[in-house]
Structure formats: structure tokens, C-alpha cells
C-alpha positions in Angstrom: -20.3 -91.1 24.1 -24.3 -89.9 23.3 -24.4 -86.9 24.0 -27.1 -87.1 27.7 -28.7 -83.0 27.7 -28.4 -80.5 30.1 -31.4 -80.5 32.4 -32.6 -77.5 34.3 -35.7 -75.5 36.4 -36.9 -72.3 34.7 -40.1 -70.6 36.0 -41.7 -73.6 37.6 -40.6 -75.6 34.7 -38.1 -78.5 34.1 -36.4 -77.9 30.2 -33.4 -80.2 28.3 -31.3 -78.2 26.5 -29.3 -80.5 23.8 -27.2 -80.2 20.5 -29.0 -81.0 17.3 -28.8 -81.0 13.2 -30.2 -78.0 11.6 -30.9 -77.2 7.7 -29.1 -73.9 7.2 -29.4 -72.7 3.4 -29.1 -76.6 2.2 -26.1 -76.8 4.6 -26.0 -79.3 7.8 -25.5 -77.0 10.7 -24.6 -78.6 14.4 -27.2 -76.0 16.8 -28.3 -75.8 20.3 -31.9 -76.4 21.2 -33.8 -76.3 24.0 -37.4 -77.8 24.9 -39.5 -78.1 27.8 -40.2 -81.5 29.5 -43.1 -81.1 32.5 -44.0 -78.6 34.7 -42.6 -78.4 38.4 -45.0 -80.9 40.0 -44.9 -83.8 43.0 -44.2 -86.1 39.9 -41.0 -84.1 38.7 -39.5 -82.3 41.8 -35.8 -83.8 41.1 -33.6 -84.1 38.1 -34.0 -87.9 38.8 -37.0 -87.9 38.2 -36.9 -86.7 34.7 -34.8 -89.6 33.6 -37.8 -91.4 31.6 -38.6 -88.3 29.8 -35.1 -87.3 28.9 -34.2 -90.8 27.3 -37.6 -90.9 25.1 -36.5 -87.4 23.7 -32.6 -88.2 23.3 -33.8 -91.0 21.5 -35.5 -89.4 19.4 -32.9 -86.8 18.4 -30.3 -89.8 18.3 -33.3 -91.7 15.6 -33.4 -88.6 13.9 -30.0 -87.9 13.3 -29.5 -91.0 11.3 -32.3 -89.3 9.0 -30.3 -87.0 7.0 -33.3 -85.2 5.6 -35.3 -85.0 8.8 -34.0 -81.9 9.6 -35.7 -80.0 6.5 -37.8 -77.1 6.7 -41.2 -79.4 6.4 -42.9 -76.5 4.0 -39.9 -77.3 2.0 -39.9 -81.2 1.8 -43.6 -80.5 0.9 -43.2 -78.2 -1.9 -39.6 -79.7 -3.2 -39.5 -83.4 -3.1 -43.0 -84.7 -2.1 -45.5 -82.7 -3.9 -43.4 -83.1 -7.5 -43.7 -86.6 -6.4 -47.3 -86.2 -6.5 -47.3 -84.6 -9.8 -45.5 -87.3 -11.4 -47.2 -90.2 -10.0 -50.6 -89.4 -9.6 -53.9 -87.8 -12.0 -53.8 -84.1 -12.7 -56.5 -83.6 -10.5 -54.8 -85.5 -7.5 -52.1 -83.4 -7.5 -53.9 -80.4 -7.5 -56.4 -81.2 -4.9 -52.9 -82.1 -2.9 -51.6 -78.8 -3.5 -54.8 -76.7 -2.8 -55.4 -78.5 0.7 -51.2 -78.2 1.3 -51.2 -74.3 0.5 -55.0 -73.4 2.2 -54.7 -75.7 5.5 -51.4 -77.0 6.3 -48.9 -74.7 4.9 -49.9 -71.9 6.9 -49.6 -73.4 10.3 -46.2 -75.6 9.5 -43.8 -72.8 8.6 -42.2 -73.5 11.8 -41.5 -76.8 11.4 -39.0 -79.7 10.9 -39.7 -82.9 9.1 -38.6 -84.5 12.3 -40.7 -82.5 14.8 -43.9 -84.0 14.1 -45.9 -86.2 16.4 -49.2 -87.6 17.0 -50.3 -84.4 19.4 -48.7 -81.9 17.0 -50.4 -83.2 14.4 -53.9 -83.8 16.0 -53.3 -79.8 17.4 -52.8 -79.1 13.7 -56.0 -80.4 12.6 -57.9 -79.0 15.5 -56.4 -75.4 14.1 -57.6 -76.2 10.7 -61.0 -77.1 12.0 -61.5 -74.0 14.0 -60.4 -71.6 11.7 -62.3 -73.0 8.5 -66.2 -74.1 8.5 -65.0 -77.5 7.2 -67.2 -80.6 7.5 -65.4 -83.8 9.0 -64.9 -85.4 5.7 -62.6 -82.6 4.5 -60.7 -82.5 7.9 -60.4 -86.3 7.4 -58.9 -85.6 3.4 -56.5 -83.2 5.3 -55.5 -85.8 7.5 -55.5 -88.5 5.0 -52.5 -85.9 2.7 -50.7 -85.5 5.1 -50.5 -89.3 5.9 -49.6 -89.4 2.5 -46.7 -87.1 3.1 -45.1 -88.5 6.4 -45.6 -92.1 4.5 -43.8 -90.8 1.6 -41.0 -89.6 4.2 -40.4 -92.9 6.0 -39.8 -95.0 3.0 -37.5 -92.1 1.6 -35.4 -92.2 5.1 -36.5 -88.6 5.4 -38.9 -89.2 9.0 -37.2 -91.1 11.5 -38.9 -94.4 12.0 -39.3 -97.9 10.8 -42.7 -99.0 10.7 -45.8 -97.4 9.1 -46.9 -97.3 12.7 -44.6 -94.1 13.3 -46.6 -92.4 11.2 -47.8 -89.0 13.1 -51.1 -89.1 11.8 -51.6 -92.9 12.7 -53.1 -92.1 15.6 -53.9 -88.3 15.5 -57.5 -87.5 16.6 -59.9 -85.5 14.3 -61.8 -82.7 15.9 -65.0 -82.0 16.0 -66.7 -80.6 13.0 -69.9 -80.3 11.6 -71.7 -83.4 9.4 -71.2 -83.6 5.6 -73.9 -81.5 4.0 -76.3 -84.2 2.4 -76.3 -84.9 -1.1 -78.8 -84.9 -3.6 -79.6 -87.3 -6.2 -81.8 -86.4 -9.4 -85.6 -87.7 -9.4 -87.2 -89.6 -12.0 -89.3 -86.4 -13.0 -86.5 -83.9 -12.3 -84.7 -85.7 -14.9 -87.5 -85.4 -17.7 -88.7 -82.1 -17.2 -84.5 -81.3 -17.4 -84.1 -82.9 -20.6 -87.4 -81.4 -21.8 -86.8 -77.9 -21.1 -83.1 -78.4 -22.8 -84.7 -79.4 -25.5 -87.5 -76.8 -25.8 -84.6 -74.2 -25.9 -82.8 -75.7 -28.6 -80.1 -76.6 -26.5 -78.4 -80.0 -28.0 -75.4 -80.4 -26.5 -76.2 -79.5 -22.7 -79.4 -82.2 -23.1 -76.5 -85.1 -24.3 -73.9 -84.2 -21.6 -77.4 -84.1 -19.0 -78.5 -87.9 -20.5 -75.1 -89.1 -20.4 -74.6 -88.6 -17.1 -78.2 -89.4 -15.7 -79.2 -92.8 -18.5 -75.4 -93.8 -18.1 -73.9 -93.0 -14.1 -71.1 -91.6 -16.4 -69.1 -89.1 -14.0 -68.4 -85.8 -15.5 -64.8 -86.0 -16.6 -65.8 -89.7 -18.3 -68.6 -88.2 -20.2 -66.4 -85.3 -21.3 -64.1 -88.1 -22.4 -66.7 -90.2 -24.4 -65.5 -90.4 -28.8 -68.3 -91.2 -31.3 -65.8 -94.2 -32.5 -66.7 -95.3 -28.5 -70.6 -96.1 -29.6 -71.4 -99.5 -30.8 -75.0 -98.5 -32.2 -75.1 -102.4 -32.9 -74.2 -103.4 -29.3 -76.2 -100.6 -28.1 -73.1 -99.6 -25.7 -70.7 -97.0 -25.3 -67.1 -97.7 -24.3 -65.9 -95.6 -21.1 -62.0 -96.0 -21.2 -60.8 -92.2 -20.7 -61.9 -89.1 -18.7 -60.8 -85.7 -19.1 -60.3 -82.9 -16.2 -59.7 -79.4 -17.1 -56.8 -80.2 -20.5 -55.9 -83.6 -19.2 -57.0 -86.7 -20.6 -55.9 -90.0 -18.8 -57.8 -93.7 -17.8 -60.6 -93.5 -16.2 -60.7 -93.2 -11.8 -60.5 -97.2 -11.6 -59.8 -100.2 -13.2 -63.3 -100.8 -12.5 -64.3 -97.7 -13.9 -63.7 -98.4 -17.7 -66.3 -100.5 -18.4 -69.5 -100.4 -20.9 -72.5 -98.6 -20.5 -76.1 -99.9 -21.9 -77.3 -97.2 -24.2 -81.1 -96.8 -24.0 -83.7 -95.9 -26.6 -84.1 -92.6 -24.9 -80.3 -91.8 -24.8 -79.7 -93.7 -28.6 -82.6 -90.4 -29.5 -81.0 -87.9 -28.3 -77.3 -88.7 -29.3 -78.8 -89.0 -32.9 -79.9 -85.9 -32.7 -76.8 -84.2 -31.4 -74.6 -86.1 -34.1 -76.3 -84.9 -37.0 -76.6 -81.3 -35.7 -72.9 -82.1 -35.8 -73.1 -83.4 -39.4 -72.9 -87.1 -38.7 -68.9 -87.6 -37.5 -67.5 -90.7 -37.7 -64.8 -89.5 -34.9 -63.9 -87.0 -32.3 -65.6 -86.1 -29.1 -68.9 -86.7 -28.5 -69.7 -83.4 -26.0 -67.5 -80.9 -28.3 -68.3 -77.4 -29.9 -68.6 -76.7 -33.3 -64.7 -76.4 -33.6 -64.3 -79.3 -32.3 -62.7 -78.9 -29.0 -64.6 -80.8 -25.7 -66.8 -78.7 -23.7 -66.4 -78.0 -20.3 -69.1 -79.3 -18.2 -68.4 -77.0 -15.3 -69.1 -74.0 -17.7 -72.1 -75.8 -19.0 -73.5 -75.7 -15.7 -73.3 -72.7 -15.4 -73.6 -70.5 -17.9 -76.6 -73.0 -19.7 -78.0 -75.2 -17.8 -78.8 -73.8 -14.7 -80.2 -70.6 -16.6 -81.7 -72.4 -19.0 -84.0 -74.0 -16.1 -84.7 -70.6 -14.5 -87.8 -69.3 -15.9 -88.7 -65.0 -15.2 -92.2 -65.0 -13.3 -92.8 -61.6 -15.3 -92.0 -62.7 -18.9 -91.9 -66.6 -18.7 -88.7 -66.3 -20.6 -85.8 -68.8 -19.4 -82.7 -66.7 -17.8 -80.7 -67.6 -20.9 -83.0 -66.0 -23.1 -83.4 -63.0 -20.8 -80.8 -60.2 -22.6 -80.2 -57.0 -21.8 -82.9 -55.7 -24.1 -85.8 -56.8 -21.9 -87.6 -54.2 -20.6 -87.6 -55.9 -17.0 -85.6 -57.5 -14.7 -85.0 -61.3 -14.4 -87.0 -62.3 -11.5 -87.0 -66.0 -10.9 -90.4 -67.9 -11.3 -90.0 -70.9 -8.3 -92.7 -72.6 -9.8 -92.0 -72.7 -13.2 -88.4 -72.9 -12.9 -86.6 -76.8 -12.8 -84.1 -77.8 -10.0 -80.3 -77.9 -10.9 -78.2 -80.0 -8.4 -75.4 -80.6 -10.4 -73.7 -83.3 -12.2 -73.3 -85.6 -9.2 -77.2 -85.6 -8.9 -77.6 -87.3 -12.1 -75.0 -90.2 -11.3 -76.7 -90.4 -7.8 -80.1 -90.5 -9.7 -78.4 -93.5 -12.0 -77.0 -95.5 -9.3 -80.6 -95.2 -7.6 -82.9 -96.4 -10.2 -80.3 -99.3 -10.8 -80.0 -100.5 -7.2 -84.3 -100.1 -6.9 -84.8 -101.9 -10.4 -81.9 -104.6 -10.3 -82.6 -105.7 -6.5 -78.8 -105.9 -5.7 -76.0 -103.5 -4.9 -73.1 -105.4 -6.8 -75.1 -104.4 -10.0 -75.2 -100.9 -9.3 -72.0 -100.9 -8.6 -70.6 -102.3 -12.1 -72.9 -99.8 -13.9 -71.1 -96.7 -11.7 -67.8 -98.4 -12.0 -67.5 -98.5 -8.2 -67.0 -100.8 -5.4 -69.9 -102.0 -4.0 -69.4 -100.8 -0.6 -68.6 -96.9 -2.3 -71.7 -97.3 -4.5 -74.0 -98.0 -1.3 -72.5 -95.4 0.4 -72.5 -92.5 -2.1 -74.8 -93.1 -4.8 -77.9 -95.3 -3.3 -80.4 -92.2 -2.4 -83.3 -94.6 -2.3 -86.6 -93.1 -0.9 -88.9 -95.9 -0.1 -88.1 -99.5 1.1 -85.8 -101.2 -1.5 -87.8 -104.7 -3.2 -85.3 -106.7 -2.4 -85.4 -105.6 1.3 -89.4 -105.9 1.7 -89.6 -109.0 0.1 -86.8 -110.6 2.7 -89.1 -108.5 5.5 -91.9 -110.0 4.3 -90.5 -113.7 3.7 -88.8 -113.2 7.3 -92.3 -112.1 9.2 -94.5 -114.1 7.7 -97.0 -116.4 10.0 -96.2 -114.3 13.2 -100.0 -112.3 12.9 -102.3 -113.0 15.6 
């Protein structure tokens, strides 16, 4: 016979104490447990009255316990089965986002728990922890949310969350908190993008003005640009080939299917990568953004250590910060004026997808030069400031013949 619980008042409190499976040093261990079902109210003055709540949660245990795994430590399911999981299945840089959100935000406040303890309210409490003790905008509460969806879906098909549908999963219905707005995003302007090319050039600086007109005459991303072979330029086709991208020492495919694709290489760009290659002496092979040795730059580096110094100018001595060494006899005080706007890599895509969507009078174009859906290309990359042509000229079309 199922085992029914022991009911009892404590303290102005109804509990149900109950046998269950327990995880004890990788051993299956039979343990007592108690929980608390309501308060002492009008609603639950007799043990009769409990009836509904004790069957939901002696179902559950009885669901559970056909889940042989639900009774892990959940910081160990995390970190033993599903996160190698990740690691195998997914980009580098997947897996370690995965791991930094696990071991920043959930880690910490699921120590307690069992695989099979979870539900919607636990987990919605979770993120409302998360959000008040991290200045996190609703997007990264939503990517917290959105992991460890991953991990409980990962659970049920593995039999290790008790459950049959996808609709069991905790975070199916768990609420996010309230929590500030994504900061807004920036993308490149036409003139931010020639006085940035200019001043790279003025100070001599070949390789950072490529990986800036990649990125800004292309809508490469970062990692694809880092990823870009001189074998990949058809100087006949005037194209480049995007088919790999590179984060950190990993090479794979590009983000999407989508995403390899050619890119249209412009006069402007053609100039420039001429200019890098034979500083280079003329390859015929090998990465396109690489050091003398040979090996690919990073772009993250590049940011900071050249670019963004390179664009600061000293109000004192005019000299760019790069060029300000020790040896000055002042200094480095930053000239607002004279100094050019760094927003980062992103800026330069954003400036791409821009001047696409504004030139070609359609989203699905500027989506196929990004490599992007159209609906993420509208959403992320479009930073149009003024009334789209395409848009006034339906306005127009749509009002005409209604002046007075």
C-alpha cells in the first residue's frame, strides 16, 4: 500500500511528515521528511480538510520516486551530467556563458536543493533573488531563466525530473521580476566610421583599420572577422567567404546556417585589405587579421589596448594616448573634442545593418547581409534615425488627396 503521510498541527501550522529517497554519497538512502502544507486557518481547521493538499504532494513524491536521479544534489546534476552535456554539444562560447551564469547566479542559492524539489514558485523566488541581489537588466534575468529551462529540459528527457510533458518544466511558467530596461545600444554613424578609419590610418595602424572595415563595410561579427583566410577573398567576385568564426582558441561554423554566407567587398574595403596584405608581404594563405607571426589577433585586446587609445587625443600635447609614453613630460589628459567615439565592435555591425536596411528599402536584405533572421536583424541591428524611404513613401502613397 502507498505509503498516505502523517499529518499534524505545529505552531499554528498544519505539516506532512513522509518517507522519501535521498542521495547519500552516490548511495540511495530511504529518509524521513517533513514539509509544511498551510497555515491553521478557517480553510484548514481539520485533518480532513487537508486531504487535497496531501494527495498533490504524495503524488508527487510517488512521480518522483520512479525518477531514480531526481533525488540528486541539483548543484551536482548541474556540474556532472548536464553542464559536460553542454560542453560536448554546444560552441565553446555556449558552454562557457552556461557555466558563468550557473556558478554567479544559480549555484549559489541551489546548494540546498534536489532535482526533484523544484517548482514554478521556487523557481520564480529564485530569479527574484538573483534580481535583487545583482543590478541585472531583464534580458539577463530572462538568459538565467532561459539556462535553467535548458537544464530541467535536459532532465525530463533523461528521466532525471519527474514529469512527462515539456509543460512540467519549473520554469514554464515562472514569473520574471522586475528589473531595470536593457541599457540601449549604439550603432556606428556614417562619419564616426570615417574619422575611425582615418585616424587608424594616420597612426600607422594597419591591422586595427582592416578588423574596424571588416566589421563596419561587411556586418561581419567579431569572432567571423577574426575567422576570415586570404584564400576566403575572391578579388574577382569582389566577395569574401564567411564560413568560420573564432572565440578565444576555438574555431568552429559560423552562429547560423544563415550566417555563412558572402559578403560584397567594396572599393573602400578592397583599399584597405591591399594595404594590409602587402604590409604582410602579399600571402596567398592564412588569416587575414593576424600578427607578424602569424597567429589571429584578438579583437578584444585590439580594443583596448589600440583602438580606443589610438582615438583619444591629449588636449595638452595633441598626441593620441597610444603615442603618449612614459617619457612625456605631462600627463595624458583627454581632449573631448578632438578625440573619436569608440563603442565597440557591435557598433560597427549595428552601423552595417543600418545603412543596408535605409539604402535597400527592406528588412529581409539586411538581414542576409548580417546573416540574421529578419525579425533578430530588426530588432538588434536597425538603429535608424530618421523615417525609413520605404516607410515615407507608403505614408505618403497612403495620405495622399486627404489635404483640405
Amino acid at each position: 500500500m502507498a505509503q498516505q503521510g502523517y499529518r499534524f498541527k505545529k505552531d499554528g501550522s498544519w505539516y506532512l511528515r513522509y518517507r522519501d529517497n535521498f542521495s547519500v554519497d552516490g548511495k540511495i538512502v530511504r529518509k524521513q521528511k517533513c514539509v509544511k502544507l498551510a497555515e491553521y486557518s478557517d480553510r484548514y481547521r481539520r485533518e480532513g480538510d487537508l486531504d487535497d493538499l496531501v494527495a498533490e504532494k504524495m503524488a508527487g513524491v510517488r512521480q518522483a520516486g520512479k525518477c531514480t536521479r531526481s533525488c540528486d544534489s541539483f548543484a551536482s546534476f548541474v556540474e556532472d551530467t548536464y553542464l559536460p552535456y553542454v560542453r560536448e554539444n554546444k560552441k565553446a562560447s555556449t558552454a562557457a556563458g552556461y557555466r558563468s551564469y550557473w556558478l554567479r547566479y544559480i549555484k549559489p542559492r541551489t546548494t540546498q536543493f534536489a532535482v526533484r524539489d523544484f517548482t514554478v514558485a521556487i523557481t520564480s523566488k529564485l530569479l527574484a533573488d538573483i534580481a535583487a541581489a545583482h543590478s541585472l537588466n531583464i534580458e539577463t534575468i530572462g538568459k538565467v531563466r532561459s539556462i535553467l529551462s535548458g537544464i530541467f529540459t535536459y532532465a525530463l528527457a533523461t528521466g532525471a525530473f519527474p514529469g512527462k510533458t515539456k509543460a512540467d518544466n519549473p520554469c514554464a511558467g515562472a514569473l520574471l521580476p522586475k528589473a531595470r530596461c536593457k541599457g540601449k545600444t549604439v550603432a556606428a554613424s556614417v562619419s564616426d566610421v570615417k574619422a575611425i578609419l582615418a585616424r587608424l590610418n594616420e597612426e600607422g595602424l594597419l591591422l586595427a583599420r582592416a578588423a574596424v572595415a571588416i566589421c563596419s563595410l561587411t556586418g561581419a561579427r567579431p569572432g567571423e572577422a577574426r575567422g576570415l583566410k586570404w584564400e576566403d577573398w575572391s578579388r574577382g567576385k569582389e566577395q569574401l567567404h564567411v564560413q568560420r568564426s573564432v572565440w578565444h582558441t576555438h574555431e568552429t561554423a559560423p552562429k547560423t546556417e544563415a550566417s555563412v554566407r558572402y559578403v560584397t567587398v567594396t572599393d573602400e574595403l578592397r583599399t584597405i585589405l591591399l594595404a594590409l596584405w602587402n604590409a604582410h608581404g602579399s600571402p596567398i594563405s592564412g588569416y587575414i587579421l593576424a600578427r607578424s607571426g602569424g597567429g589571429r589577433v584578438n579583437l578584444d585586446n585590439e580594443s583596448k589596448r589600440v583602438i580606443a587609445p589610438a582615438l583619444n587625443r591629449c588636449s595638452i600635447c595633441q598626441k593620441s594616448e597610444l603615442q603618449h609614453d612614459a617619457k612625456t613630460d605631462h600627463n595624458f589628459k583627454r581632449d573631448a573634442d578632438a578625440s573619436i567615439p569608440w563603442f565597440g565592435w557591435y557598433s560597427l555591425r549595428r552601423f552595417h545593418g543600418t545603412q543596408v536596411r535605409e539604402n535597400a528599402g527592406n528588412s529581409e536584405t539586411m538581414a542576409k547581409a548580417l546573416g540574421n533572421t529578419r525579425e533578430v536583424a530588426d530588432k538588434h541591428y536597425n538603429k535608424a534615425t530618421q523615417v525609413l524611404p520605404d516607410v515615407r513613401r507608403a505614408v505618403n502613397d497612403a495620405m495622399r488627396g486627404l489635404s483640405v
